[in-house]
N, C-alpha and C positions, 0 to 999 in steps of 0.2 A: 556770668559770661559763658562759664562751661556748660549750663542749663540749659540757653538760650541756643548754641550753638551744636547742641547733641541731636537733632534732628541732620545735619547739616551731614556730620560726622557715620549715624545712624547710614545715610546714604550713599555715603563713598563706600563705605564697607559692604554695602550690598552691593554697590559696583562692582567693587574689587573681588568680591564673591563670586558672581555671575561670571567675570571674568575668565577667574582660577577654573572653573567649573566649565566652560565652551573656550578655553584658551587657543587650541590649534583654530578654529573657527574663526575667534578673535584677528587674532596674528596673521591670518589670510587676507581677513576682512581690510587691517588694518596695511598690510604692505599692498592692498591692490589702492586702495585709496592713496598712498602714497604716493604710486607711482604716477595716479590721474591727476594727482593736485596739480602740476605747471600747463597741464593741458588745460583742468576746468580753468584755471589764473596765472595765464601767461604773461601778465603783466609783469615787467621789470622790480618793483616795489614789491610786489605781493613775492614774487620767486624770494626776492633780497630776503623778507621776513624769515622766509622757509627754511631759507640756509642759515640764516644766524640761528633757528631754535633746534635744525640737526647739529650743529657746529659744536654751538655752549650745550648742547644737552650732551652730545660723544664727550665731550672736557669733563661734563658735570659727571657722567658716568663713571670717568676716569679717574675722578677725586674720589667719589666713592669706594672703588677698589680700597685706597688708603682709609679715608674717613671713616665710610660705612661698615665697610665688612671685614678688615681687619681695624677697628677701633684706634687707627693714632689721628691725629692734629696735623694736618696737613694745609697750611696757607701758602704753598710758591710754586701753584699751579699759569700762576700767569709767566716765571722762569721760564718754567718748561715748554709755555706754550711758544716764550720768545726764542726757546733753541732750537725747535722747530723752527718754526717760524725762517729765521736765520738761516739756518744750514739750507735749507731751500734755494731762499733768496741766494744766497750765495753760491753755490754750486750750480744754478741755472743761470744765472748772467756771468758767471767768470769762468766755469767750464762747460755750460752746452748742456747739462745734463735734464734728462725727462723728471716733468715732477712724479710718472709712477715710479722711478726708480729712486728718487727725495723722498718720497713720505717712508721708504725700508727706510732710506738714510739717516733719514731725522729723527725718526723713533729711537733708531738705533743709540745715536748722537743724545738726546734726552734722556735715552734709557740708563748711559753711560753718568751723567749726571746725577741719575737719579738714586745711582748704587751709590756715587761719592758725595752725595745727599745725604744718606740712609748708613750709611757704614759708620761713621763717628755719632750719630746719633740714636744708633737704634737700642739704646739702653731710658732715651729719654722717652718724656709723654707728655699730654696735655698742654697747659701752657709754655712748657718749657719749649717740647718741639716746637710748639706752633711758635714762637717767635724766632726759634732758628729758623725755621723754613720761610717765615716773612723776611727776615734780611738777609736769606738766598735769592728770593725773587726781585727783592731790589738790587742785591750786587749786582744780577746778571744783566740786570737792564739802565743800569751806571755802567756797567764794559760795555754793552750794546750802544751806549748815547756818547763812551767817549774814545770808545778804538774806533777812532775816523779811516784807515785802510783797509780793516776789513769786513767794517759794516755801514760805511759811509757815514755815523756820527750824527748830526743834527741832519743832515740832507737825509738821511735814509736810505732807501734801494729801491731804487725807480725802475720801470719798465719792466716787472720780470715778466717773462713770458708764459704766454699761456698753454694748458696743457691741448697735445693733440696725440687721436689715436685713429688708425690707420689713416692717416689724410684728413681727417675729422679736427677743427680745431674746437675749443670748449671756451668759448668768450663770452657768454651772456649765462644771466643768472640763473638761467633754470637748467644750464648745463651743468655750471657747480651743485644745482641743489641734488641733480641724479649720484652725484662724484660722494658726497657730503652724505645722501641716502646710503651708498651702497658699502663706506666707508661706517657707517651706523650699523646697518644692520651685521656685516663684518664683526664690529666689535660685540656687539650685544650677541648673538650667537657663539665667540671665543668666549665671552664673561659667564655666561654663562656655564661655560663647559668647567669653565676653571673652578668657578664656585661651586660648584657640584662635583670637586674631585676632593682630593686629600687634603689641595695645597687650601683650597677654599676650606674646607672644615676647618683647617687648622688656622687661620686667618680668622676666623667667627670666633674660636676657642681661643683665641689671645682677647678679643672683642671684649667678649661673655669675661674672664676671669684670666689675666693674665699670669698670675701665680699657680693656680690648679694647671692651667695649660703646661706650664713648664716642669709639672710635679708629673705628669701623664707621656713626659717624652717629646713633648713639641721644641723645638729648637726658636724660640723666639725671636732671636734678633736677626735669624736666616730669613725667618718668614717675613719680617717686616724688610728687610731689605729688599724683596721679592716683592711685596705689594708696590712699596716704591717705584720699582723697577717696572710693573706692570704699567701701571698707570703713567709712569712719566713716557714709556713708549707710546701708548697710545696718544695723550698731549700733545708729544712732539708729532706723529703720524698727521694730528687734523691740522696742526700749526704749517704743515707741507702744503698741505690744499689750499690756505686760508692766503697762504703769499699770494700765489699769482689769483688769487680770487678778486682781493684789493690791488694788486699789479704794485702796489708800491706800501711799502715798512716802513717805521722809524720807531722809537722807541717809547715814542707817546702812544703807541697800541696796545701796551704792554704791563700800564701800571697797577698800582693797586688794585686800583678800581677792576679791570678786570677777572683779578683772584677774590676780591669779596662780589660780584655778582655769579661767578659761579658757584661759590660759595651757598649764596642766596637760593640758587635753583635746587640745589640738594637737600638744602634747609627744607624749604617751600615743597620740594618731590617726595621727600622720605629717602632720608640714607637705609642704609641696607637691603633696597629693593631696587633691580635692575631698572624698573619701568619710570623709579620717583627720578630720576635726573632729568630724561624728558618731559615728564609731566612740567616740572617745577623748570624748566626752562621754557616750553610752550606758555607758562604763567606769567613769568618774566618779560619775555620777548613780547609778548600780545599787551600787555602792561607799558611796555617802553612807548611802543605806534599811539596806543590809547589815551597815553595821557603827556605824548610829547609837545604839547603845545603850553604845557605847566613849566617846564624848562627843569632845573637840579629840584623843582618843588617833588617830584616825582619821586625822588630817593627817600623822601618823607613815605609816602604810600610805602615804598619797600619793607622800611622799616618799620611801618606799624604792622603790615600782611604779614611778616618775620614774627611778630610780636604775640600777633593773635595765633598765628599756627602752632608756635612752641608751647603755647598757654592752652589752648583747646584741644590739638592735637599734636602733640610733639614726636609723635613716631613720620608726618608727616603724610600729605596727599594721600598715595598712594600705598602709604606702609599700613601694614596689618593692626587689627585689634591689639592681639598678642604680641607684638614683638618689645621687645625690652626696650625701646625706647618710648614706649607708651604711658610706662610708670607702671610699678607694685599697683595702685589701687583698680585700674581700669583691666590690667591684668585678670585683676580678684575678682571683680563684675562679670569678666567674658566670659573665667573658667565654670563660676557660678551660673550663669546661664546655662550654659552646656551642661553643668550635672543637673541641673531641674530637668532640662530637654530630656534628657537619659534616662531620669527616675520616672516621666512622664510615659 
């Protein structure tokens, strides 16, 4: 399988080469096309698409933070996205309040959850966390489905309103998809900065080797509280936009299912590289339109494309040769290439 499909592989990497190598070019290239997409496909559908793969790919991004680049087990990204979500809804129809001043709010509000996440658990890992954080994100959407006063319960929260700025109201989809862009590229431009500072090296160096790290000075369970924190801010921030997107909540938005499909796009994108959350949610999402006429047959497809990328390529889409989620042997191939290159 892995013979069959090193061509395949052989190609992304020159992609992803080309990329590294004309990246400011790239990045031009790609936010001008961004912003002509609703124009070439003003269609109501075609927008709808747009915004679910900015939406789930900002979330998927934001799992990463935790998942990819400081290495913990993080499954109650769909909580977070419901506290968002929530605090929105609610602060827009019970006090009046703008969604740009919810999505500070929400973040904020998620972020707060996301230290009393991370604070009793940040000694745990792997499986362990990850099932605490999965019956986090069920509690919070059991309080969500049954405090009927201040999240409306089984009805939901109907009618939120939509966002407007100077006079400008944002009701149709390709208004969200600019809000959901500009909120994307926001975030990818802060992650970046962060990963590329102290707190990110030191998020990588828990990743890499969590005992050396803490032999070298890193305070460990700071930092992981901090990735938490990072990401559940952001979560909660798009879970702002995402109410009055849908104008109406309930807590069937919110279930599982949502935290293992963003799950899926990071899988599918490559954890620890900024760019794998959107890829591996543009996968997803173009996946979903493509073969929705299959019905639940589709989560089948999911999970064999899950199956074959972890097997072929388990750094993922978009992740490097070299990175350590590649495996020892493919490592040993690339570094070996490169000394022939050199000797040559």
């Amino acid at each position: 399988m892995k013979e069959l499909m090193k061509p395949v592989s052989g190609t992304l990497d020159t992609i992803r080469s080309a990329f590294l190598k004309h990246k400011k070019l790239c990045l031009l290239i790609g936010v001008v096309l961004s912003i002509l997409l609703p124009l070439v496909f003003p269609g109501g559908y075609i927008c709808g698409v747009f915004c679910r793969i900015l939406f789930y790919g900002t979330m998927a991004g934001a799992l990463n933070v935790i998942n990819g680049y400081s290495g913990q087990m993080c499954l109650g990204v769909a909580g977070f996205f419901a506290i968002g979500s929530y605090t929105e809804a609610i602060l827009a129809t019970k006090f009046g309040l703008s969604m740009w001043v919810c999505i500070l709010l929400s973040g904020i509000v998620s972020m707060i959850f996301g230290a009393v996440l991370a604070l009793p658990t940040k000694r745990l890992s792997g499986i362990y966390l990850a099932i605490i954080t999965l019956g986090f994100s069920e509690v919070i959407r059991i309080v969500c489905l049954n405090w009927t006063g201040l999240t409306g319960g089984t009805m939901g929260i109907k009618d939120i309103p939509a966002p407007t700025l100077f006079g400008f109201v944002f009701s149709r989809p390709r208004h969200y998809y600019y809000i959901f862009l500009v909120l994307a590229i926001i975030f990818l431009f802060c992650t970046r900065r962060v990963v590329n500072s102290r707190i990110g090296r030191a998020w990588m160096s828990i990743r890499e080797d969590e005992l050396a790290a803490k032999s070298l000075g890193v305070e460990n369970g700071t930092y992981k509280i901090t990735s938490f924190m990072y990401g559940a801010f952001w979560v909660g921030a798009i879970g702002a936009v995402y109410a009055p997107y849908v104008s109406y909540i309930d807590s069937t938005l919110f279930t599982l299912d949502t935290g293992w499909n963003v799950l899926a796009m990071l899988i599918i994108g490559g954890q620890g590289t900024l760019s794998g959350a959107l890829v591996g949610s543009t996968v997803i999402n173009t996946l979903t339109e493509a073969l929705r006429s299959f019905g639940d047959w589709r989560y089948v497809v999911y999970a064999l494309l899950i199956l074959v990328v972890m097997w072929v390529r388990p750094q993922g889409i978009a992740g490097a040769s070299n990175s350590i989620l590649a495996g020892e042997k493919e490592q040993k191939v690339k570094q070996d290439a490169e000394t022939k290159e050199e000797v040559c």
